[in-house]
FILUMTI-6678 format. One line per 8 residues: number of its first residue (from 1); their letters; for each residue x, y, z of C-alpha. Coordinates in pm, 1 decimal, always signed. Example, Ala and Ser with C-alpha at 12.3 -4.5 7.8 and 13.67 -1.06 7.14 Angstrom:
2
1) as) +1230.0/-450.0/+780.0  +1367.0/-106.0/+714.0
//
This chain:
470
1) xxxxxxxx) +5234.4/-26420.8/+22298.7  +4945.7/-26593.3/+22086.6  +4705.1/-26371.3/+22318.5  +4911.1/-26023.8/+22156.1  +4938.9/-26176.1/+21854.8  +4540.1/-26211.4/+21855.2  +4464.3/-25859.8/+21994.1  +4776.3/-25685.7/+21735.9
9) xxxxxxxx) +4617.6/-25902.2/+21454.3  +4900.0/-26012.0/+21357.4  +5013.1/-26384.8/+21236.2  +5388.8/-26360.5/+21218.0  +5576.3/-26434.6/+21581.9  +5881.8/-26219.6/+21539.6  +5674.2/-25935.3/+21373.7  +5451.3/-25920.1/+21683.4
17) xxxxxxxx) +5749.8/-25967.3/+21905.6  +5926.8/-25666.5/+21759.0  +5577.9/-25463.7/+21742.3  +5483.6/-25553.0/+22108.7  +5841.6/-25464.5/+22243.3  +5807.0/-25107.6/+22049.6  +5440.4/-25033.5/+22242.3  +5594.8/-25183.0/+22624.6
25) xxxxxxxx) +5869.6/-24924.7/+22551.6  +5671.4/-24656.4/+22451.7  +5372.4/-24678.2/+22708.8  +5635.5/-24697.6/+23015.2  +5825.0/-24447.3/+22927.1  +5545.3/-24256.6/+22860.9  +5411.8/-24377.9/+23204.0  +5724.8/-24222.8/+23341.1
33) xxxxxxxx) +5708.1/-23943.1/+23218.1  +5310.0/-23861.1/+23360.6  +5458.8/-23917.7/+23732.0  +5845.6/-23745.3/+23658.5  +5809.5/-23468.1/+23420.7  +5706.5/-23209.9/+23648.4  +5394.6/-23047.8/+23531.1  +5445.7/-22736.0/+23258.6
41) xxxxxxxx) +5729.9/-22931.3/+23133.9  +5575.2/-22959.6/+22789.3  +5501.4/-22712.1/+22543.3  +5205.8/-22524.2/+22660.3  +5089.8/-22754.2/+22923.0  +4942.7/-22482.9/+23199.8  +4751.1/-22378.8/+22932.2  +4552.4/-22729.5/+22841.4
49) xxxxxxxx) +4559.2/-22773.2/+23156.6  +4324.7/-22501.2/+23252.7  +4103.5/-22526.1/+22953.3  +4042.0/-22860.9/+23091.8  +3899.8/-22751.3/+23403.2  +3748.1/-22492.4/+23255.7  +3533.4/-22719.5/+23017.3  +3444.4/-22907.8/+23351.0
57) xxxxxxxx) +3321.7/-22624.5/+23498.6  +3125.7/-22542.0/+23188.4  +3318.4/-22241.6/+23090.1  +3305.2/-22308.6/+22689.9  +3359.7/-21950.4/+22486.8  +3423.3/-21724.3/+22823.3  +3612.8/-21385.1/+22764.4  +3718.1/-21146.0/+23022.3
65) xxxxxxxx) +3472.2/-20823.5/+22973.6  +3457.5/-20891.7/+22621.2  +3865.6/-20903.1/+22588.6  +3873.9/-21077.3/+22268.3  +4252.8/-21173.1/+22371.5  +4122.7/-21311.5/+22750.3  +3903.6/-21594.6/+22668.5  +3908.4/-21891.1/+22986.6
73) xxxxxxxx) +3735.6/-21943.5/+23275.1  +3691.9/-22018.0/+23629.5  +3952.3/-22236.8/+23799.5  +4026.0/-22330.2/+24155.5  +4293.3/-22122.7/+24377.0  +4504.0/-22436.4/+24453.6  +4478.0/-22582.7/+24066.5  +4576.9/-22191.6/+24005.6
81) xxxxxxxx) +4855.6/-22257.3/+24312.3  +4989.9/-22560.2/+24181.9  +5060.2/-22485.4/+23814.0  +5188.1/-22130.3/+23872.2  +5424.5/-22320.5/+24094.2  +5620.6/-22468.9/+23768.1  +5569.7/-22215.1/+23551.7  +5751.5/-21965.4/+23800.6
89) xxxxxxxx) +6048.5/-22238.4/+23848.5  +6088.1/-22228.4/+23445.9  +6252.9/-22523.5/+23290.4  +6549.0/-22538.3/+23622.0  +6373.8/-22819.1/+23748.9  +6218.5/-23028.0/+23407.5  +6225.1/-23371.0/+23643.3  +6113.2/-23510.0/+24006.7
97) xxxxxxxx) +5826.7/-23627.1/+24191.1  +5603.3/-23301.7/+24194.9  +5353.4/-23490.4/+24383.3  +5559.7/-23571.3/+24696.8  +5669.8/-23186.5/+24721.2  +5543.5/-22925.1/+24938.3  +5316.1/-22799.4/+24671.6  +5180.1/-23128.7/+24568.5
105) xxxxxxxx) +5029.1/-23105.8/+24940.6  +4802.9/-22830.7/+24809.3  +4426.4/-22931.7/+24914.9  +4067.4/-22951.4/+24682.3  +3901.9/-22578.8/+24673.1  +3596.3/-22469.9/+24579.7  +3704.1/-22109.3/+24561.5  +3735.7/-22007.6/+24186.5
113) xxxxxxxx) +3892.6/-21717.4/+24013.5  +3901.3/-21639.8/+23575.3  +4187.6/-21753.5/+23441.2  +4253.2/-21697.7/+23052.7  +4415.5/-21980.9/+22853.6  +4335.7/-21815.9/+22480.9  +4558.8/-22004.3/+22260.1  +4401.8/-22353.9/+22374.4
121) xxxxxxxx) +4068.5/-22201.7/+22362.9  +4045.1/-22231.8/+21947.0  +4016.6/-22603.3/+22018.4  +3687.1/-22847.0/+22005.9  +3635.7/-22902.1/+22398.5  +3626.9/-23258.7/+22303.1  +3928.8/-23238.5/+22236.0  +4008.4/-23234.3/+22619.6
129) xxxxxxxx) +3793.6/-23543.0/+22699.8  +4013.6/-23784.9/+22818.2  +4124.1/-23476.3/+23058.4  +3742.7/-23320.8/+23156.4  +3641.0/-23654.3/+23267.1  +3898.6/-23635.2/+23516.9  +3806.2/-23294.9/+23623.7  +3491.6/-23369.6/+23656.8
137) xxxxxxxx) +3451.6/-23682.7/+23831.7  +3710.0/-23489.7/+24046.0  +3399.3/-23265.5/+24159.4  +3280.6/-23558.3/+24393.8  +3606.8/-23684.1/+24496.4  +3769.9/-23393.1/+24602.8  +4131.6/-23471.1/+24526.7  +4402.7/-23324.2/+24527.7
145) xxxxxxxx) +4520.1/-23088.2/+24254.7  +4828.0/-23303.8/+24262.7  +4649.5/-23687.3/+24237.0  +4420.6/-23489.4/+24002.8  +4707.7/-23373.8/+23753.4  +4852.8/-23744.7/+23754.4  +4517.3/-23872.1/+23687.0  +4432.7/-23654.1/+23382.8
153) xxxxxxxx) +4807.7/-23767.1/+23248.9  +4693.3/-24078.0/+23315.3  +4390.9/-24089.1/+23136.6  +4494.8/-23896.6/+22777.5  +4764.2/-24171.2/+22837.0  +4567.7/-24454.9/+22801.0  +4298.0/-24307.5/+22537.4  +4623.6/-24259.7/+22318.0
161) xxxxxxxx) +4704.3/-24608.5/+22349.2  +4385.7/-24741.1/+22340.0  +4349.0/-24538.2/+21987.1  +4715.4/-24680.0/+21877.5  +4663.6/-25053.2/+21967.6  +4327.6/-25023.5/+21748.1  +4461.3/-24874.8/+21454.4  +4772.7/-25174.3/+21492.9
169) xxxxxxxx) +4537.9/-25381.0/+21481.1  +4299.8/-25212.4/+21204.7  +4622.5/-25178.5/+20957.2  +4617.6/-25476.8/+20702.7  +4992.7/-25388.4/+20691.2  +5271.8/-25189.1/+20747.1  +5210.2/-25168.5/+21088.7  +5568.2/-25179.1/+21207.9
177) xxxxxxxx) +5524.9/-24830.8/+21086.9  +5257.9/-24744.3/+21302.8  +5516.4/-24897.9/+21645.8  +5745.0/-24726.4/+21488.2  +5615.1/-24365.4/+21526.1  +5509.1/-24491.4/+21866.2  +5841.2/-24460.6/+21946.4  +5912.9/-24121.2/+21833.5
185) xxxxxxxx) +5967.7/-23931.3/+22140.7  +5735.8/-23636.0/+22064.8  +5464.0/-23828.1/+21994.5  +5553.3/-24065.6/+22326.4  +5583.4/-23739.3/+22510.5  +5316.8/-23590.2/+22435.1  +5092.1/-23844.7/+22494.1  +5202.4/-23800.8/+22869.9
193) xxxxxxxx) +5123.9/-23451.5/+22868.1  +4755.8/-23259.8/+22867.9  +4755.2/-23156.4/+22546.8  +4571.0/-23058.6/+22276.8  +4809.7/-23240.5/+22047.6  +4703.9/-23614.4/+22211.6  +4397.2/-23652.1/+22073.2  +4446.7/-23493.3/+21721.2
201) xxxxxxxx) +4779.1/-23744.1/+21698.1  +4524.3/-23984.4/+21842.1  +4210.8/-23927.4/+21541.7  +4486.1/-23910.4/+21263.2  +4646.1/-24193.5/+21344.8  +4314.7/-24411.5/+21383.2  +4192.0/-24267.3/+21074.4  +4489.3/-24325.4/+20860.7
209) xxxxxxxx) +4467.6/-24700.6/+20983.7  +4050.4/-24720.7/+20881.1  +4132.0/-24548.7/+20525.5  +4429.1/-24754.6/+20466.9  +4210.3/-25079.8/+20585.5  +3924.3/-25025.5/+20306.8  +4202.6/-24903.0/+20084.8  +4384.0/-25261.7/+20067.3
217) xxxxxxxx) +3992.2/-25398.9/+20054.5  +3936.9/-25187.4/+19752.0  +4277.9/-25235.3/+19585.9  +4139.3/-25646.7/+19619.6  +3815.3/-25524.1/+19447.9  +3646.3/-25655.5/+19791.3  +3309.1/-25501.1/+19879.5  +3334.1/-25217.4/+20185.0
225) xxxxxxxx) +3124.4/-25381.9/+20435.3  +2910.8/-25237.8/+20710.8  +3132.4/-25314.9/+20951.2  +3428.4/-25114.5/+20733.1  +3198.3/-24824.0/+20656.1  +3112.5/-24773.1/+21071.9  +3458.6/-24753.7/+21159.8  +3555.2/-24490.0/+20839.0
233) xxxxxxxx) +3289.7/-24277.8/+20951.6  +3413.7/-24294.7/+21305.9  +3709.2/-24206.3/+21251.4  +3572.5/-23921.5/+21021.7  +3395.1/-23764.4/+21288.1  +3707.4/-23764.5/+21528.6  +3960.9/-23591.6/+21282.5  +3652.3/-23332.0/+21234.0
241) xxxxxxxx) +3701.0/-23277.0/+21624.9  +4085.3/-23269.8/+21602.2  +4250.9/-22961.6/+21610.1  +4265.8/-22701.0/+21295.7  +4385.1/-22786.4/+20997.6  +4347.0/-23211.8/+21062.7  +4006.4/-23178.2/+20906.5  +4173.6/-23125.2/+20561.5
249) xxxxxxxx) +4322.1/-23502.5/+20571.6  +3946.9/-23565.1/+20512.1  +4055.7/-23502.4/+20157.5  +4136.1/-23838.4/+20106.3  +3848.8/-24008.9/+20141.2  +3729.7/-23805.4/+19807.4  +3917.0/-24045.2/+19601.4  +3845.8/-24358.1/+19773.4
257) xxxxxxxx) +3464.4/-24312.0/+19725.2  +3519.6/-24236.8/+19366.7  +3726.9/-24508.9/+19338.9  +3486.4/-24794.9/+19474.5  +3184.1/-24637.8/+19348.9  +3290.5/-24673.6/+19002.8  +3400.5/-25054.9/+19071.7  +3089.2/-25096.1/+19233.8
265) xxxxxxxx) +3232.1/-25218.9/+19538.0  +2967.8/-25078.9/+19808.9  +2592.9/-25083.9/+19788.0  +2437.2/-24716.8/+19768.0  +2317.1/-24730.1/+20158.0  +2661.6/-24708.9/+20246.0  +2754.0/-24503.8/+19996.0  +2481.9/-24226.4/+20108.0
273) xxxxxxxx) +2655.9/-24309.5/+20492.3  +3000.9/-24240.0/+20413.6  +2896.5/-23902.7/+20206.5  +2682.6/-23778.3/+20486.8  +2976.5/-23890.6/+20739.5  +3198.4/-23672.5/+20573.3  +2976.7/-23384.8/+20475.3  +2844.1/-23400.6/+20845.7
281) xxxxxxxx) +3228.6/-23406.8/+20976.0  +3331.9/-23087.6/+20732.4  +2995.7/-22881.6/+20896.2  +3125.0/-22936.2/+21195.2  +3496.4/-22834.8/+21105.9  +3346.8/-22482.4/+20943.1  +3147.6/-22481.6/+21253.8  +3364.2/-22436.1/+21490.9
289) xxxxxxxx) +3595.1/-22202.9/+21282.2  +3299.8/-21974.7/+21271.6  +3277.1/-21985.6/+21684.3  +3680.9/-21901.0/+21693.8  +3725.2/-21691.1/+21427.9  +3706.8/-21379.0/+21672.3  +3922.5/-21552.3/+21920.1  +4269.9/-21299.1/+21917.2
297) xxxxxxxx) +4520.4/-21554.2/+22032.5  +4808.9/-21366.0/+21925.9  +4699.0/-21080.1/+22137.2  +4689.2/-21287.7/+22432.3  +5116.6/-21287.9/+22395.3  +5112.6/-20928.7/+22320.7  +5149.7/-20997.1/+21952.5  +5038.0/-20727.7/+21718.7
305) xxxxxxxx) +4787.1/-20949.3/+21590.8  +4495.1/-20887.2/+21330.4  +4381.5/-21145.4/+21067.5  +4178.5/-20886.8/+20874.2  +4476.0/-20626.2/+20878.2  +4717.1/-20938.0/+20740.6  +4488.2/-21015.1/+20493.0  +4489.7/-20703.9/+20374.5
313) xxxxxxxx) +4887.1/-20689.7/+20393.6  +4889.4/-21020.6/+20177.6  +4652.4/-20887.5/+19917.6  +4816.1/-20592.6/+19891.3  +5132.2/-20727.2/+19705.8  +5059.6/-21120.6/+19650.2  +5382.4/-21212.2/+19482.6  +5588.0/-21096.4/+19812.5
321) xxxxxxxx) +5394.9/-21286.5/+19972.9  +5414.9/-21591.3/+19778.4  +5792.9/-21546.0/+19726.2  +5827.5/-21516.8/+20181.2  +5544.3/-21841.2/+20258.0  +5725.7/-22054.7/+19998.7  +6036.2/-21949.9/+20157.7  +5955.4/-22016.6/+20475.2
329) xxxxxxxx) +5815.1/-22350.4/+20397.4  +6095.3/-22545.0/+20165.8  +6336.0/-22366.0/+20428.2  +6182.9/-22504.4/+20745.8  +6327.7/-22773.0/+20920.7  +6080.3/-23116.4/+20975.0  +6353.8/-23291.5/+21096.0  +6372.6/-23145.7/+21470.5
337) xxxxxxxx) +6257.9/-23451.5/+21729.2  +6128.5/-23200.7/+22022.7  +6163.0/-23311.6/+22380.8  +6008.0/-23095.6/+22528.0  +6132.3/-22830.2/+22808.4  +6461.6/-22852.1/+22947.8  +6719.0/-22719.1/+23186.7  +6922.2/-22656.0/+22869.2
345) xxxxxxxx) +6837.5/-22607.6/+22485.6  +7073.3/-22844.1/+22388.7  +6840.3/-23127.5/+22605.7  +6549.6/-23010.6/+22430.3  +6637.7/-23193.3/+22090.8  +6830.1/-23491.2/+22001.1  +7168.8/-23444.0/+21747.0  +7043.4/-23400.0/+21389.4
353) xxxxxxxx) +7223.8/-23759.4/+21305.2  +6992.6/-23925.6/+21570.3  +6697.4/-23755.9/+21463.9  +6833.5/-23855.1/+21074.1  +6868.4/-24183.5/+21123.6  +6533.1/-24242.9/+21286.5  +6326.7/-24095.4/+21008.3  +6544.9/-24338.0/+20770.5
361) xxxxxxxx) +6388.7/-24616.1/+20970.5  +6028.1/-24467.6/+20954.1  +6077.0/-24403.5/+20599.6  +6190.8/-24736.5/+20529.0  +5975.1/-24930.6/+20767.0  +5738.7/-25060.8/+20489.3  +6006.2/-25262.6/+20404.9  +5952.1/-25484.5/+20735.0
369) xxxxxxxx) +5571.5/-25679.1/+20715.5  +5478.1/-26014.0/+20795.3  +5589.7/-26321.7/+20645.8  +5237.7/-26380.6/+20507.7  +5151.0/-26051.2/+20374.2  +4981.7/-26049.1/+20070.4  +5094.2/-25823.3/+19830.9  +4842.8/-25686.3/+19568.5
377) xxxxxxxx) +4925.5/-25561.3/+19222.7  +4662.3/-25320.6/+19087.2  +4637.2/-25362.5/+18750.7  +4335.9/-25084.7/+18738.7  +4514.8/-24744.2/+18678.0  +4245.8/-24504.5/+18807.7  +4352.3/-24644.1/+19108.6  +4684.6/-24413.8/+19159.0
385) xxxxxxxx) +4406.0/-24141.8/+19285.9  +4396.7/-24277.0/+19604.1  +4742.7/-24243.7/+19674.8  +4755.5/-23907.9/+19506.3  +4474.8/-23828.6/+19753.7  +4683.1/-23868.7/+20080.5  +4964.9/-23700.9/+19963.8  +4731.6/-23438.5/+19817.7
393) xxxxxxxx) +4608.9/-23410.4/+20190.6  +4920.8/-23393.6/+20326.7  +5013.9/-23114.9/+20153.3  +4693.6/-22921.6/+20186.1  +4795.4/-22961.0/+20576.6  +5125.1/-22843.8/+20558.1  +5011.0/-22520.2/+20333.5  +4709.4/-22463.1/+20577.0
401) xxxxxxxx) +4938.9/-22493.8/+20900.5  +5193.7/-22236.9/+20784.5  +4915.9/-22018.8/+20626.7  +4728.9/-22000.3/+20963.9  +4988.1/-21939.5/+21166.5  +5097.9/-21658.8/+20942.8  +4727.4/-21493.2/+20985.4  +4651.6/-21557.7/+21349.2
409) xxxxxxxx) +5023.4/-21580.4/+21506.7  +5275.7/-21377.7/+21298.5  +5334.4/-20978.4/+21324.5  +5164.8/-20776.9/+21007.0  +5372.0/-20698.1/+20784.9  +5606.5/-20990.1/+20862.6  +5853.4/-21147.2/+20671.5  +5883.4/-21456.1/+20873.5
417) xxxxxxxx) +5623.8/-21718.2/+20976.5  +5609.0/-21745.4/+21356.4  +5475.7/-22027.2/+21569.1  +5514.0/-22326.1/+21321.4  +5663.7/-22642.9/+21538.2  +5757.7/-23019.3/+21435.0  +5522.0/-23170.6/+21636.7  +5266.5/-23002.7/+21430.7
425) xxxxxxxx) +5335.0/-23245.2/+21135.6  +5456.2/-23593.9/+21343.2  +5149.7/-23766.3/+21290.6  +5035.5/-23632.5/+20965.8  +5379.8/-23821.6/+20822.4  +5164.1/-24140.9/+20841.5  +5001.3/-24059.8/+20531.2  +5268.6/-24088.8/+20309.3
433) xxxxxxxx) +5388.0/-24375.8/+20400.9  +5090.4/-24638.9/+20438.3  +5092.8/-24682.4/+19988.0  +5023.0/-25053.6/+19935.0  +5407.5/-25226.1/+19925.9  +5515.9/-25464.3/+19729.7  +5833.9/-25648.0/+19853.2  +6076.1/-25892.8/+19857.2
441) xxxxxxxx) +6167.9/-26077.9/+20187.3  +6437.6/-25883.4/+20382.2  +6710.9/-26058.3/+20601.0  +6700.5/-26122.6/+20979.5  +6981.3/-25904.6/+21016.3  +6860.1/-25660.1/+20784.5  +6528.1/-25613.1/+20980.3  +6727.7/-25644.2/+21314.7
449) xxxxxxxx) +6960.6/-25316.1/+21204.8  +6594.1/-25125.0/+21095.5  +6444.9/-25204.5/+21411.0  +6763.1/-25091.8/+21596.2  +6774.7/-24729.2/+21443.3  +6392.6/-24649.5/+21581.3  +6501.8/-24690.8/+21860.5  +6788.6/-24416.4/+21910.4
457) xxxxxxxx) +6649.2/-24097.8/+21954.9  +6433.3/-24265.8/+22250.3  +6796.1/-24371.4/+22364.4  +6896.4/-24056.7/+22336.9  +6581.8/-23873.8/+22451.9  +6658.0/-24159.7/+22851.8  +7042.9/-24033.8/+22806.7  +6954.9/-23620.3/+22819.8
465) xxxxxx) +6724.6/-23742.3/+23125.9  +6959.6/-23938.3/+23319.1  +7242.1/-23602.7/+23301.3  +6965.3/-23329.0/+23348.3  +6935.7/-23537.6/+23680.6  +7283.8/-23622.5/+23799.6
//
C-alpha cells in the first residue's frame, strides 16, 4: 500500500485505499469491456476506427473525387469485413467474445479499398495515437483484424490511465474527485472504446490537474518552478490537439499568468515559456480549423448541411436565434450517464435517481481530502480571477459546443440543436469543481455513505449487463 500511496502521492492510508479501490474498479471494468463489448458498440466506433487505419496508412485529408462529404481513406477488405459485421447486427448483440466468432477468424490483407469516415475526420490525427501505433506496428505483424481491434482497445486503455494516475498524482488535492469521475461509466466506457473522445477526456483531465497544481502554488505565493512550468505547457499543447472546442479551456491559464506575474511569483524566462506555450497551442487550434473548415460532415448523414447558408439564417433575424440557442441550452439535459449501445434504450442509460445521486457525490467530493491537507486562505482578492477563469472556460465550452453543432450538424433553418450529447461535457465538469476547499473534518461514516453513492450508476451500468445477457 505504501508503494500506491508513493506513486498516488498521497499521505493519508484510507484516502489512498478508497482512491486505489475507485481506479482497480474502473480499469477492469474497463478491461472488460475492450474484450466483451463487441466492436461498434459505442457511439461512433466504426468510424474512429477507420480513421485510425487510415492515419496509418497515411491517408490524412483524403476525399472521394473531391466529395467534400466523403473524406477517409484506404482500409483493408477484412478490417472493412470485420466492422461491417457489427454494424449490420445493430445493437441485438451489444456483448460476447467477438474474437472467438467466425468473423474474428478473418485473416491480415493487404488489399485496400476508400472508405469515408467524415465526421471523425475534423479531428487532429494525434488524436488517434494510442490507436495508429497499433495499426501500424500491425503492418509487420500481420495480425488479425480481430487481435488488432483488442490491441488498439487496449492501448487508448492504458494511455487513459496512464494520463489519470498522473494527474492523481499531480492534484495537490481533491483528488477523490478526480477517482471519482473515473468511475463514471461514460468516461470508463469510453476509455475502452476507439474514440476520439479518449484522448480529449485524457488532455482535459491532465491539464485541469497541472493548472490546479500551480494554482494551489500560487494561492501559497510559492514561485512556479521549471519543473511546474514544463508540465503546464505540456499539458497546453495536448488540449490544443484535443478535439474542437477543448482548446477554449485554455482560457484559464489567462488569469493565472496575470495573477503570478503581478505577485512576482515566476522569473520572466518562464514567463516568456508559458506565453509562447499557449500562443503556440492556440496557432495550432486555428490551424487545424482552417484545414476542416471545408470538411461537410453533416452531408456525410444526408443532412442538409451548409455553415455559410446557417450563418446567413442566424444573421438574418439574431434575436430568434438567440431566443432558440438559449432555449436549447438551459433546456438540455447534462444529467444523462450514457452507456453506450444497447439491445434496448432503456439499457442505454441508468434511472435519473442513479444518475442524480452520483453527480451529488461528484459535486460534493471536495468535501473528502486527506487528513493532512493544508488548507489556504487567500487573503489577496485579485485572486478570485482564477476561479472566475475556469468557470469562464467552462462556459465558453458549453456555448461553443452547442454553437458548432448548430452550424455544422443541425438542418438550416432549424429550430432545434441536433447532435449535442452528455459525454461531450463529462470531463469538462472537472473545472468547476477543483476551487481551493476549505473544510472541516467529515465523519468515517459520512465519507463511507459519499464514497458509496459513486459507485451506483457503475452498479447499475454491471446490472443492465448481466440481463442484456441472460
Amino acid at each position: 500500500m505504501k508503494k500506491i500511496e508513493k506513486l498516488l502521492g498521497i499521505k493519508d492510508q484510507m484516502y489512498a485505499r478508497h482512491i486505489c479501490m475507485a481506479l482497480c474498479i474502473s480499469f477492469i471494468v474497463s478491461l472488460g469491456s475492450v474484450f466483451y463489448r463487441n466492436p461498434g458498440s459505442w457511439m461512433d466506433e466504426p468510424f474512429h476506427y477507420y480513421r485510425a487505419i487510415q492515419i496509418s496508412n497515411g491517408d490524412i485529408y483524403k476525399n472521394d473525387n473531391g466529395n467534400m462529404a466523403l473524406f477517409g481513406g484506404q482500409v483493408s477488405e477484412t478490417q472493412l469485413a470485420f466492422m461491417n459485421h457489427f454494424v449490420e447486427k445493430g445493437t441485438k448483440d451489444t456483448f460476447g467474445f467477438y474474437f472467438l466468432s467466425e468473423i474474428g477468424g478473418l485473416s491480415y490483407s493487404e488489399t485496400t479499398r476508400f472508405q469515408a469516415a467524415t465526421n471523425a475526420v475534423p479531428y487532429h490525427p494525434l488524436v488517434y495515437f494510442p490507436y495508429v501505433l497499433v495499426a501500424v506496428l500491425n503492418k509487420a505483424l500481420h495480425l488479425s483484424p480481430a487481435v488488432e481491434f483488442i490491441l488498439m482497445r487496449l492501448s487508448g486503455l492504458i494511455f487513459a490511465f496512464s494520463f489519470l494516475i498522473l494527474a492523481i498524482r499531480m492534484m495537490p488535492f481533491s483528488k477523490w474527485t478526480v477517482a471519482v469521475l473515473a468511475l463514471h461509466p461514460t468516461l470508463l466506457l469510453t476509455n475502452s472504446a476507439i474514440s476520439a473522445d479518449l484522448f480529449t477526456n485524457a488532455a482535459v483531465i491532465l491539464f485541469i490537474a497541472c493548472l490546479t497544481k500551480v494554482t494551489y502554488r500560487i494561492a501559497k505565493l510559492r514561485n512556479i518552478t521549471k519543473l511546474d512550468a514544463m508540465q503546464l505547457a505540456l499539458s497546453i499543447l495536448f488540449v490544443s490537439l484535443a478535439k474542437v472546442p477543448a482548446f477554449l479551456i485554455l482560457l484559464s491559464v489567462l488569469p493565472v499568468l496575470y495573477f503570478a506575474y503581478k505577485e512576482k511569483l515566476f522569473v520572466r524566462k518562464i514567463a516568456v515559456f508559458l506565453l509562447f506555450a499557449l500562443t503556440f497551442s492556440l496557432l495550432c487550434s486555428a490551424l487545424l480549423i482552417l484545414l476542416i473548415k471545408d470538411v461537410n460532415t453533416g452531408a456525410y448523414f444526408g443532412r442538409d448541411v451548409d455553415t455559410f447558408k446557417q450563418l446567413a439564417y442566424i444573421f438574418s433575424d439574431i434575436p430568434k436565434f438567440l431566443s432558440m440557442y438559449f432555449r436549447e441550452m438551459f433546456s438540455y439535459d447534462y444529467t444523462v450517464i450514457q452507456l453506450g449501445y444497447a439491445r434496448e434504450t432503456f439499457y442505454q442509460k441508468p434511472p435519473a435517481i442513479v444518475s442524480m445521486l452520483y453527480y451529488f457525490a461528484y459535486a460534493v467530493s471536495w468535501l473528502y481530502q486527506e487528513r493532512n491537507y493544508e488548507s489556504v486562505k487567500v487573503s489577496i482578492e485579485k485572486f478570485k480571477i482564477i476561479q472566475f477563469g475556469k468557470v469562464a472556460s467552462f462556459l465558453a465550452i458549453l456555448f461553443a459546443t452547442f454553437l458548432i453543432l448548430y452550424l455544422q450538424y443541425s438542418l438550416v433553418g432549424s429550430n432545434i440543436i441536433d447532435g449535442v450529447q452528455q459525454r461531450y461535457f463529462t470531463a469538462y465538469s472537472l473545472l468547476l469543481l477543483t476551487f481551493i476547499p476549505h473544510i472541516r473534518r467529515l465523519k468515517t461514516q459520512v465519507i463511507n455513505w459519499l464514497v458509496a453513492l459513486a459507485y451506483f450508476p457503475l452498479a447499475v451500468y454491471l446490472l443492465y449487463v448481466f440481463f442484456q445477457l441472460f
